[in-house]
N, C-alpha and C positions, 0 to 999 in steps of 0.2 A: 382651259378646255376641259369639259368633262365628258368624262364615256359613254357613248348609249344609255348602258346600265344602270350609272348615276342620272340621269333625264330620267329615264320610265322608271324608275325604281321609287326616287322622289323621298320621301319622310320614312320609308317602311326600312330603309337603308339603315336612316338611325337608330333601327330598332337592332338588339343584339342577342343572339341566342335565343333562350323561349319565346321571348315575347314577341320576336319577329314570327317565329313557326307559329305561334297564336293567332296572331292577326293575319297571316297569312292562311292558317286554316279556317280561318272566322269567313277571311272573305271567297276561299273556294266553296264552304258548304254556301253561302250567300248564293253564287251562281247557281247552284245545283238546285236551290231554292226557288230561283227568280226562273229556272230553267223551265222548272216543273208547273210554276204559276202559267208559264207562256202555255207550255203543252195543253195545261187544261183551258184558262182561259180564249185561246185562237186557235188550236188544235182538234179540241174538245174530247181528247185524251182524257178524262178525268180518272182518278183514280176513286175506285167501288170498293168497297172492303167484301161484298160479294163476290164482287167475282176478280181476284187475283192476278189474273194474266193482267188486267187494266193498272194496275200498282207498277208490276214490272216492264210494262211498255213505257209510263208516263217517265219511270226513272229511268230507263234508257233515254228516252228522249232528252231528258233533263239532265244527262251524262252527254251525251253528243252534242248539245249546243253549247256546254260549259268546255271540251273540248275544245268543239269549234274557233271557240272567244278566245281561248289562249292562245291556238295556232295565229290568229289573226293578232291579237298584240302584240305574239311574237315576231313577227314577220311584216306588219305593218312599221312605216317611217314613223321617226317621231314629227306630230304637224305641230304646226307652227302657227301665229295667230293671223297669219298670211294665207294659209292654206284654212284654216278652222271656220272663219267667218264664214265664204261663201260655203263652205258644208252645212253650216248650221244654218244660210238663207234658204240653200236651194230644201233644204228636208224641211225646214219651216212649210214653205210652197206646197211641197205635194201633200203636207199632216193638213196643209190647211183647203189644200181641192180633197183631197179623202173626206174633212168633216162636209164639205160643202155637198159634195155627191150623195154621202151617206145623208145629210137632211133631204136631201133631194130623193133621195132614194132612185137612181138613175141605176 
């Protein structure tokens, strides 16, 4: 049996000392990355070199959803490919009436 830790931890386990803190810092700024892509792209936060307050709202935002994703990995079960499949059918469904609407434009 192995422990939580070892499931959700996975390959980055085998990493030891820096190089684990490396690729763990690679992949937090990632989030904070991918946060801030959301912010602007669906939020429409974007950041203006004009005007400043727009910089520090978008990386707040982009701080609070990379928050977010950690509370929720942490605190989510680990699934299984029992439980994964109908997640990934049912969200298929709705990606796939959202593109249907949005051609539609309804």
């Amino acid at each position: 049996m192995h422990t939580k830790a070892d499931v959700i931890e996975g390959p980055t386990l085998e990493y030891s000392g820096r190089y684990r803190a490396l690729y763990l810092s690679f992949k937090e700024l990632l989030m904070i990355t991918l946060g801030s892509l959301f912010a602007t792209l669906y939020l429409g936060i974007y950041p203006d070199v004009n005007n400043p307050i727009t910089i520090v709202i978008n990386f707040g935002v982009a701080v609070i959803l990379s928050i977010l994703s950690s509370i929720l990995g942490a605190y989510s079960p680990v699934l299984t490919f029992r439980q994964i499949y109908p997640i990934s059918l049912y969200t298929t469904a709705v990606g796939f009436v959202g593109v249907l609407l949005t051609l539609l434009r309804i």
